[in-house]
C-alpha positions as CSV (number, residue, x, y, z in Angstrom):
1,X,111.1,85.6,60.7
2,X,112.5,87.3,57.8
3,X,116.5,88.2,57.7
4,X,115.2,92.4,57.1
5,X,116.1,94.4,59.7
6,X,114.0,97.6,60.7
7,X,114.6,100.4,63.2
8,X,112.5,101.6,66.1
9,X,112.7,103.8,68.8
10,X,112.6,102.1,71.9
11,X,114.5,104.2,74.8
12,X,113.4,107.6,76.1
13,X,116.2,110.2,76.8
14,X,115.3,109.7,80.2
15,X,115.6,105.8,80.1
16,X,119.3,106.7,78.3
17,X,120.2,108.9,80.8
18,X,119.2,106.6,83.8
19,X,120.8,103.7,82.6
20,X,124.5,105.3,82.0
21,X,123.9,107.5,85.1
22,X,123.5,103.8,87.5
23,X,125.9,102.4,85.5
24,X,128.9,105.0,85.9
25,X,127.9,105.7,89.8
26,X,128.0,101.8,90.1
27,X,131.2,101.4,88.8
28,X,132.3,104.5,91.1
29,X,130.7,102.9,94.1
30,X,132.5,99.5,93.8
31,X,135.7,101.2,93.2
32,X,135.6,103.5,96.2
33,X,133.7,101.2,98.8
34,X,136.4,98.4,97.7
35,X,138.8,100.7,98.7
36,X,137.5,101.3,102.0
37,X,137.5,97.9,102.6
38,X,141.0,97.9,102.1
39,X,140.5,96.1,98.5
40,X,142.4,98.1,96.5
41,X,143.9,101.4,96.5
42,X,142.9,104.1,93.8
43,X,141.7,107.3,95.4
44,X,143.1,107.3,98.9
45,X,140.9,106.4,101.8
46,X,139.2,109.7,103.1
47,X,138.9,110.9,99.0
48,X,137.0,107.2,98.2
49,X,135.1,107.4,101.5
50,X,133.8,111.4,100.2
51,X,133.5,110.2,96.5
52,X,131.3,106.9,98.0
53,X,129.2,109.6,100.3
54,X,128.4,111.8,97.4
55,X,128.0,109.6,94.6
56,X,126.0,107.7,97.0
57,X,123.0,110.0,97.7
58,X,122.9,111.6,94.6
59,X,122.5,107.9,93.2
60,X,119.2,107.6,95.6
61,X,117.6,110.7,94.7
62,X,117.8,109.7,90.9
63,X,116.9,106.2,91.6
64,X,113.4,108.0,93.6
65,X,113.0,110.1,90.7
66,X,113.4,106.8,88.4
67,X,110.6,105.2,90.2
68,X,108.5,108.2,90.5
69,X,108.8,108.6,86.6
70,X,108.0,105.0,85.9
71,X,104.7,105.1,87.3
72,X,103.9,108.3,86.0
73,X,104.4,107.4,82.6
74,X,103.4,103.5,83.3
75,X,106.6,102.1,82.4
76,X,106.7,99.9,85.6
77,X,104.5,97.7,83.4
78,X,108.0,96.9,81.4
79,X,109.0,94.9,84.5
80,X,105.6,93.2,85.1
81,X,107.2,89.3,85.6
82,X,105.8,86.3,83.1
83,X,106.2,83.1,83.0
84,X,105.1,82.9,79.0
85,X,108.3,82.2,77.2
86,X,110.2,81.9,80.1
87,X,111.8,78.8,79.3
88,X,112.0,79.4,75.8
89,X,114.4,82.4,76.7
90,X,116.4,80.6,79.1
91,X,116.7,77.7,76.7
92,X,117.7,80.2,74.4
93,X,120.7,81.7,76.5
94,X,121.7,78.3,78.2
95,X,122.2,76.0,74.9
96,X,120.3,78.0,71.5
97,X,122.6,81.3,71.5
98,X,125.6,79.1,71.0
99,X,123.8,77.6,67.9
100,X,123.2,80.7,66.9
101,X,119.3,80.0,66.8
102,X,117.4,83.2,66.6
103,X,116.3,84.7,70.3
104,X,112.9,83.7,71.2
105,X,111.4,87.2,72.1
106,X,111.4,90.2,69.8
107,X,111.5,94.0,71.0
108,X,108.7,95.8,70.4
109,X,107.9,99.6,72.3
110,X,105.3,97.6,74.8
111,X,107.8,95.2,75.4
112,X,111.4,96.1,75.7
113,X,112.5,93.3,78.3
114,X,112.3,89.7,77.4
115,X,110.7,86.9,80.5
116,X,113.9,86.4,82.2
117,X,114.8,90.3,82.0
118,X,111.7,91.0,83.4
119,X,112.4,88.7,86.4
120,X,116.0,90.1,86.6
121,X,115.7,94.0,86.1
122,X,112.3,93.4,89.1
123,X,114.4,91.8,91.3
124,X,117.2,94.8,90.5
125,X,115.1,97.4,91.2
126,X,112.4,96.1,94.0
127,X,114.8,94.3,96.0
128,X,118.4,94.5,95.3
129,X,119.5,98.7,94.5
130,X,116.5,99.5,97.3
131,X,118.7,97.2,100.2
132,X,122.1,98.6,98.9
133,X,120.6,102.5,99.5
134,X,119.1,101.3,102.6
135,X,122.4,99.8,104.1
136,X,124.2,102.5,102.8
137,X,122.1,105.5,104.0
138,X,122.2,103.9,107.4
139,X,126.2,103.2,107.3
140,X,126.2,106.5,106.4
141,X,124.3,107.4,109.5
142,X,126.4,105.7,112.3
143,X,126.9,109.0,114.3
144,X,122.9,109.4,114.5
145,X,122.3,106.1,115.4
146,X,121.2,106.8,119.0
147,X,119.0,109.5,118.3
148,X,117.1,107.7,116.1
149,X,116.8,104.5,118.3
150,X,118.7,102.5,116.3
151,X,121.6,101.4,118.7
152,X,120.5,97.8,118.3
153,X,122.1,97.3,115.3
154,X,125.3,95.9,114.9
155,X,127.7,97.9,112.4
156,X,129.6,95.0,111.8
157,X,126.6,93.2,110.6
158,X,125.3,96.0,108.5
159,X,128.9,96.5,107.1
160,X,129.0,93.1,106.0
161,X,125.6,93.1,104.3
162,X,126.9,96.1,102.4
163,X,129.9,94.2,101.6
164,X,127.4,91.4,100.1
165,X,125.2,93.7,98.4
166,X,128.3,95.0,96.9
167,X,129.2,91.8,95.5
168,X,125.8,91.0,94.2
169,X,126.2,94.2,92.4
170,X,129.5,93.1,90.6
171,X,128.2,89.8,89.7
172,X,124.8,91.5,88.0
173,X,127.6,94.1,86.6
174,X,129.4,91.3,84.8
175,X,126.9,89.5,83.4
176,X,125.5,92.2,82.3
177,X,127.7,93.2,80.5
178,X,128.4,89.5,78.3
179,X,124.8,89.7,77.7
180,X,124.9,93.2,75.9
181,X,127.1,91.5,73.9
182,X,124.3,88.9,72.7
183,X,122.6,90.9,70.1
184,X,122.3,90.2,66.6
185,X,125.9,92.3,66.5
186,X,128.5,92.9,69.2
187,X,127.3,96.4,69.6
188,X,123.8,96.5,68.3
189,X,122.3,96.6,72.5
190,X,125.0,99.0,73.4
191,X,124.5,101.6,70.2
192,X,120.9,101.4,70.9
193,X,121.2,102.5,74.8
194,X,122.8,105.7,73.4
195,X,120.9,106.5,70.1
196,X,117.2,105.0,71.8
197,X,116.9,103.3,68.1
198,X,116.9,99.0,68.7
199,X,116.8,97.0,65.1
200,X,114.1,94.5,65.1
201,X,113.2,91.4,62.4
202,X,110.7,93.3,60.3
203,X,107.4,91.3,60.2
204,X,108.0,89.9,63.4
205,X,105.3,87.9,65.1
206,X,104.5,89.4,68.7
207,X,102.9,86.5,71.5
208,X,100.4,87.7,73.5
209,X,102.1,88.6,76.1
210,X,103.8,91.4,74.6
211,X,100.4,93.3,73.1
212,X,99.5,96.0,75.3
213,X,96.2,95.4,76.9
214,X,93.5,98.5,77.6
């Protein structure tokens, strides 16, 4: 690897947009549904429940729009799990980072997630935001409960798997953010999710894995 750095754009307007969209109506979700849990107190109860509601739906239909534009334009292949490098990377963030050792994986346009970001990112979007929307959309939907056959459920049980969701949220949220923080500067990850331009080792050897196959 040679110490050169070059410049390459790597996220989309759309991929910009998506990511700073989720991750102020995240921020706004935990703040108001902690507060109508009786967590804290920011907004009032009835504003925070409202703000929740709105920010809420509008957060699914973007997040259906998301997934509709990744398959479109194929980018759901970003997220496709491997197992090559894996422990390389996890190596890499458990004992080599501290070292400062040189990260494992390189960027490169047909691969902008790294093994264990793959795995994190899938597990975000397939299982994680999809049962938060879900929970919510029904919490939301109490008063039509009976209608729709649904008087089965237990609200206290669905409240509380919000609640965990919730938390899971936070925790990802967290680490998240250290990791940004993990590039080859402080800011490098973060000045590159609003320009779309990631610096990259110049003459950097891409593994299999990464190439695009036809």
């Amino acid at each position: 690897m040679t110490g050169k750095m070059i410049r390459i754009y790597l996220y989309s307007k759309f991929e910009r947009f998506w990511h700073w969209f989720q991750a102020v109506s995240i921020i706004l979700l935990l703040l108001t549904g902690f507060e109508v849990h009786g967590t804290i107190k920011l907004f009032g109860f009835k504003q925070a429940v409202n703000l929740h509601n709105i920010i809420g739906l509008t957060w699914l239909g973007i997040f259906l729009f998301f997934v509709f534009w990744m398959f479109v334009t194929l980018e759901y292949r970003q997220y496709i799990p491997t197992s090559k490098k894996l422990f390389e990377v996890a190596r890499h963030y458990a004992y080599g980072i501290f070292k400062g050792e040189p990260h494992p994986v390189e960027k490169s346009l047909n691969a902008k997630h790294n093994p264990m970001q793959r795995l994190t990112y899938l597990g975000l979007t397939a299982i994680l935001l999809p049962f938060q929307m879900i929970t919510g959309l029904l919490y939301w939907g109490y008063n039509d409960w009976s209608g729709l056959g649904l008087s089965w459920m237990s609200l206290e049980v669905l409240a509380l798997l919000h609640l965990i969701g919730g938390f899971a949220l936070l925790i990802f949220f967290i680490i998240h953010v250290y990791m940004v923080t993990t590039g080859h500067t402080l800011t490098a990850h973060v000045a590159a999710m609003f320009s779309g331009w990631e610096e990259v080792h110049e003459e950097e050897n891409v593994a299999d894995w990464e190439k695009k196959t036809i």
